[in-house]
N, C-alpha and C positions, 0 to 999 in steps of 0.2 A: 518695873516702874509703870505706873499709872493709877486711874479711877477705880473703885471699886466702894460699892456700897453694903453700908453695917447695918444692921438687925437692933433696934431699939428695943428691948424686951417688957422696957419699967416706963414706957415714952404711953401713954394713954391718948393724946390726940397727933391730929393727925399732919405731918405724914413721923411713920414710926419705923424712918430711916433718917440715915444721913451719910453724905458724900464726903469720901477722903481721897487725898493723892498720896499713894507710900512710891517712894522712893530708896533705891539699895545706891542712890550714887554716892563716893566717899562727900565730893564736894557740899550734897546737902545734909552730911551729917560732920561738922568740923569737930576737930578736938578727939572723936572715938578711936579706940584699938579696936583689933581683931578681936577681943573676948568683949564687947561692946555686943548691943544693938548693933545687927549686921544693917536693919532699914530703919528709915523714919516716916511718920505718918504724918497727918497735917489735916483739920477736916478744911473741907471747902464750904467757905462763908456763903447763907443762901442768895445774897445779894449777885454773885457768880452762875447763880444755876439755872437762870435763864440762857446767858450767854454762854451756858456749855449744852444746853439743850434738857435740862432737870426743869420738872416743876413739881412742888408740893404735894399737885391732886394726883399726881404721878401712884399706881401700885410699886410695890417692892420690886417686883418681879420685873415692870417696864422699867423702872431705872438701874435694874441692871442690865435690861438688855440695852440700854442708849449707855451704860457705861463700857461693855465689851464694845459698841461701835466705836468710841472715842480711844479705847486702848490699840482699836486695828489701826486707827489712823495713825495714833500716834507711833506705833510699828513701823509702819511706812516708814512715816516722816523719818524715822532714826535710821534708816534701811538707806537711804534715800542722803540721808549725811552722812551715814560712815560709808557709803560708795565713792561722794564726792570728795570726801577729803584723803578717802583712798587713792584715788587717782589725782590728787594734787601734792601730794606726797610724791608719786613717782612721777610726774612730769616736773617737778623740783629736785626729785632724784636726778633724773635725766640730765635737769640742762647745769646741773652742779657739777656731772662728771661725762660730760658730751665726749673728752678725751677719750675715755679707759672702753666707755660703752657708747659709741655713736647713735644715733636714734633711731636712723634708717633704718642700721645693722638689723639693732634690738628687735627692730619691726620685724624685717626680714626672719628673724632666728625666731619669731616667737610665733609669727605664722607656718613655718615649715617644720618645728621642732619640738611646742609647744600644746596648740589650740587642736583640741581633738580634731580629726577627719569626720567628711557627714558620713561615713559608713557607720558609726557607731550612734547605738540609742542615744536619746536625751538624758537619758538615767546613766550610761557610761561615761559620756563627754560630762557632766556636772563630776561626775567621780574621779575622772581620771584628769579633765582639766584642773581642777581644784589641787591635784598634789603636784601636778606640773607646775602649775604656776609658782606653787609655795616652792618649789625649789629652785624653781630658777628667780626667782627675788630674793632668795637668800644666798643664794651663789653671785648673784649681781652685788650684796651689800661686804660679800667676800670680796670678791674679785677690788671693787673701788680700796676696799679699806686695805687688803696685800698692799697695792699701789704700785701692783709689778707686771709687766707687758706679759702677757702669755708665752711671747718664744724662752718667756725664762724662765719662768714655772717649775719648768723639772730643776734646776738647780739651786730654787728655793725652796722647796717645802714644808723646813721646819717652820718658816714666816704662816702659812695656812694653818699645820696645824695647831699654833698655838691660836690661832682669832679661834679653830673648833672647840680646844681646851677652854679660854675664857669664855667663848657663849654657852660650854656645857651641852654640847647638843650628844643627842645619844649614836654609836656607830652606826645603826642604818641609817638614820640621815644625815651624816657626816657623808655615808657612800653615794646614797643620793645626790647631796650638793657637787660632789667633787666629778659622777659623770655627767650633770649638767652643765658644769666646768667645763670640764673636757672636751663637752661638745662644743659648746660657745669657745672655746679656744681652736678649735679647729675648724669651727666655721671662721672666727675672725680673720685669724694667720692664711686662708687658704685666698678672702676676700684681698687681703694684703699682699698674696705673692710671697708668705715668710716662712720657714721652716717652724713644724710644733711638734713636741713631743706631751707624752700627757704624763699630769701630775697621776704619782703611786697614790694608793688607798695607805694610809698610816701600818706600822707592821710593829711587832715587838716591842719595845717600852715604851713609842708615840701612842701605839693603840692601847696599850693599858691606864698609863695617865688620860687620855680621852674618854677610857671607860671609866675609870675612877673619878672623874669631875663630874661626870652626868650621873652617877650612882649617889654624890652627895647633894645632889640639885633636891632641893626641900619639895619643889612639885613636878615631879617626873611622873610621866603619864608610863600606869607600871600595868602587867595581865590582870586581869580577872583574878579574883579569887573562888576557888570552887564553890558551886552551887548545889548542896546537899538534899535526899530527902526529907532530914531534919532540919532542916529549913523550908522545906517547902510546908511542914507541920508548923512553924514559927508564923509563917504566913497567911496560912488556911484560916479564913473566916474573915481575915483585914483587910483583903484587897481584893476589887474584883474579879470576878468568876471567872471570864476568858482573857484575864492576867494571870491567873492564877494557871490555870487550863495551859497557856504559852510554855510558863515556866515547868510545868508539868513534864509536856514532852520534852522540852528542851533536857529536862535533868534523865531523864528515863530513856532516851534515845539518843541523845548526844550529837544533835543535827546543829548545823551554824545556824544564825539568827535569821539570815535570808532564807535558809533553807526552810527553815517552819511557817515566815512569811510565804513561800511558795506556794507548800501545801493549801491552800485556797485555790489553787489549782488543781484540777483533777489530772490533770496530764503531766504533773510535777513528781505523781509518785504513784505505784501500784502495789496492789496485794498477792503475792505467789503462796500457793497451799501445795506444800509437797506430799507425794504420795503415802508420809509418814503421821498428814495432817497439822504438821508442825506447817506453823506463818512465817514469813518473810516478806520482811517491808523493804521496798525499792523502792530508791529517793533518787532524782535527777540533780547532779551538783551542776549549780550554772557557774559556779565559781573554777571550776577546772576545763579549761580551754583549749588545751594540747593534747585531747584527746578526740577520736570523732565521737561522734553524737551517744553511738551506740555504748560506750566503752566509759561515758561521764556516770553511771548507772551504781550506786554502790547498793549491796543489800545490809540488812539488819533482820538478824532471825528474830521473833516474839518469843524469848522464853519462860519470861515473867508476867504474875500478875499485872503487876503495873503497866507492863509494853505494852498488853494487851489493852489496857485501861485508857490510857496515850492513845491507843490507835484507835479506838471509839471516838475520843474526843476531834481527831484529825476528820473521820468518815462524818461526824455531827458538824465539821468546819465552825466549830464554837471555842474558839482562840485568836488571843489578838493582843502583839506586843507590847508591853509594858513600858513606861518610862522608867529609867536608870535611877532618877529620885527617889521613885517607887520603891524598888530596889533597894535602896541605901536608907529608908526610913524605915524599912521593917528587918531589913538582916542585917544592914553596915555600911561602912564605908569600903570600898573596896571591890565588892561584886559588880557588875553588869548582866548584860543581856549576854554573854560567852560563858556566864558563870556554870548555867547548864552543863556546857560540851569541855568545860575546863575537868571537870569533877566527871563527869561519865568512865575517863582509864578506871580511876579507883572504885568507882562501885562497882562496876563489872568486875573485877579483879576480888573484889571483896565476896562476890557471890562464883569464885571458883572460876573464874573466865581466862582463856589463856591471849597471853600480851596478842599473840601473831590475832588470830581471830577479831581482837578489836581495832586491834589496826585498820583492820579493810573495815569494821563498821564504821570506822571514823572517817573513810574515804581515802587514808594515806597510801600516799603508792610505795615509801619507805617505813619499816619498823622503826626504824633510831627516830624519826619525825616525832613518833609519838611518843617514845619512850623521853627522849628530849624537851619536848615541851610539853607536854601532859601529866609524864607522870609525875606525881608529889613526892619527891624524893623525904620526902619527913615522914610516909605513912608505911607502914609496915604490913603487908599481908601473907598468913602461914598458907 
């Protein structure tokens, strides 16, 4: 939603543009379905274009840049209202069920249990507060809606997992909610002086009907689908060069998405030349944390044209992640930025590579990891 200005091509005097507001809100498009017009346009009468800071004698080019000025505001401003009505939601949350979730408490549990420590970056605490949060607001709208004290928890549970069954949620975060449950049941009961025991994770026909609800959820957020070299040829020529260059190593090397954002680091990764002359790319995973420093280190031999190709482009640092749009308008619906490291088992495996070997390029510290979620069980290789 916002300002953006159109290109007059058959328009001879001057100015040979003109201002629109398109909008994707349902409310300013009444009456449409999903196979509709997803937005609506609307030009903006000149008599407006002083008061939004347009003038006539204006070039092309400065009314667009006074139009991306008026779109950052208007970002704000909407940033800015769904914060505030975010948090009048739950302080009407609050004082609707002051009983089940006292405030202080809530205070208390969300400072001690919640709200990242300063020992972590700004980049960790955004990350890691973000899923806290989401789960313990969803465990708060559990817990009110049960309507059952914590000490009793364990002797109700089919009451929980049916609110998981109706919202459809998938079983990691069903497990999610239920230990932030747990914990806020055992902070409460402990504040209280009350005996608690903790609700089980769903087991046997609970967890299957739970899985089978989210499996028919129309938009369930589902893996990546592989990201092929024939796709990267589907691509080639349509998007730009250090998108292209990203998705490159990403398919040929099989690193996570942060991990090739690293690479712009020079101290993220190094080159070993073995006595054989054969390369080996060492890449530093910041993603694996329960190892020390020395031991996050995985290698990846160059045995291919292409690796070697990749690893020119890494040493040129002429790569730079793409948006997921991007993505889904040149190969589909369904890929992302994982699409790469989704689809690396099978290629390697298609060029004679043995499972145990890829494993460790992939950084797994288990074979079944990757044999589990990697490989395509539909593709066939002799």
């Amino acid at each position: 939603m916002g300002y953006y200005v159109r290109f007059l091509p058959r328009k001879k005097k001057a100015p040979v543009w003109k201002v629109q507001f398109v909008s994707y809100k349902r409310s300013d498009r009444p009456g449409s379905t999903s196979n509709e017009e997803r937005k609506r346009a609307w030009d903006i009468s000149k008599d407006r274009w002083r008061a939004l800071g347009f003038s006539p004698v204006m070039t092309i080019e400065d009314a667009r840049v006074r139009a991306r000025q008026l779109n950052a505001q208007l970002k704000i401003k909407h940033q800015e209202e769904r914060i505030r009505e975010i948090q009048k939601k739950r302080v009407s949350f609050q004082m609707r069920h002051e009983a089940t979730l006292p405030e202080e408490f809530v205070a208390e549990f969300e400072e001690r249990f919640v709200r990242p420590r300063s020992v972590f970056s700004d980049e960790q605490k955004k990350r890691i507060g973000q899923r806290r949060y989401t789960a313990c607001y969803a465990a708060q709208k559990i817990i009110v809606q049960a309507g059952i004290e914590p000490t009793n928890w364990y002797f109700h549970p089919g009451v929980f997992y049916d609110l998981f069954y109706e919202r459809k949620y998938s079983f990691g975060y069903v497990k999610n909610i239920l230990a932030m449950m747990n914990l806020w049941g055992d902070f409460f009961t402990r504040k209280l002086a009350h005996p608690f025991a903790p609700l089980r994770p769903p087991r046997g026909y609970e967890k299957k009907r739970i899985l089978e609800a989210y499996y028919q959820k129309k938009h369930r957020r589902q893996p990546s689908r592989s990201t092929t070299p024939e796709h990267l040829e589907m691509m080639k020529g349509h998007i730009n060069q250090q998108n292209f260059n990203w998705l490159y190593i990403s398919v040929w090397l099989g690193l996570r998405p942060q991990e090739i954002d690293n690479l712009k680091d020079d101290g993220m990764w190094k080159v070993e030349i073995l006595p054989t002359g054969r390369k080996v790319f060492w890449v530093f995973q910041t993603k694996i944390i329960a190892l020390p420093p020395e031991d996050r280190w995985k290698p990846i031999p160059i045995l291919f044209d292409e690796q070697n190709f990749a690893l020119k482009m890494i040493e040129d640092k002429n790569f730079k992640r793409p948006l997921t749009k991007t993505i889904h308008k040149y190969i589909g619906e369904g890929h992302d930025t994982y699409g790469g490291r989704k689809g690396f088992v099978d290629l390697m495996l298609s060029k004679n590579q043995a499972l145990e070997n890829i494993s460790i390029w992939m950084g797994h510290t288990a074979l079944n990891r990757t044999w589990r979620s990697y490989k395509n069980k539909r593709v066939y290789h002799e």
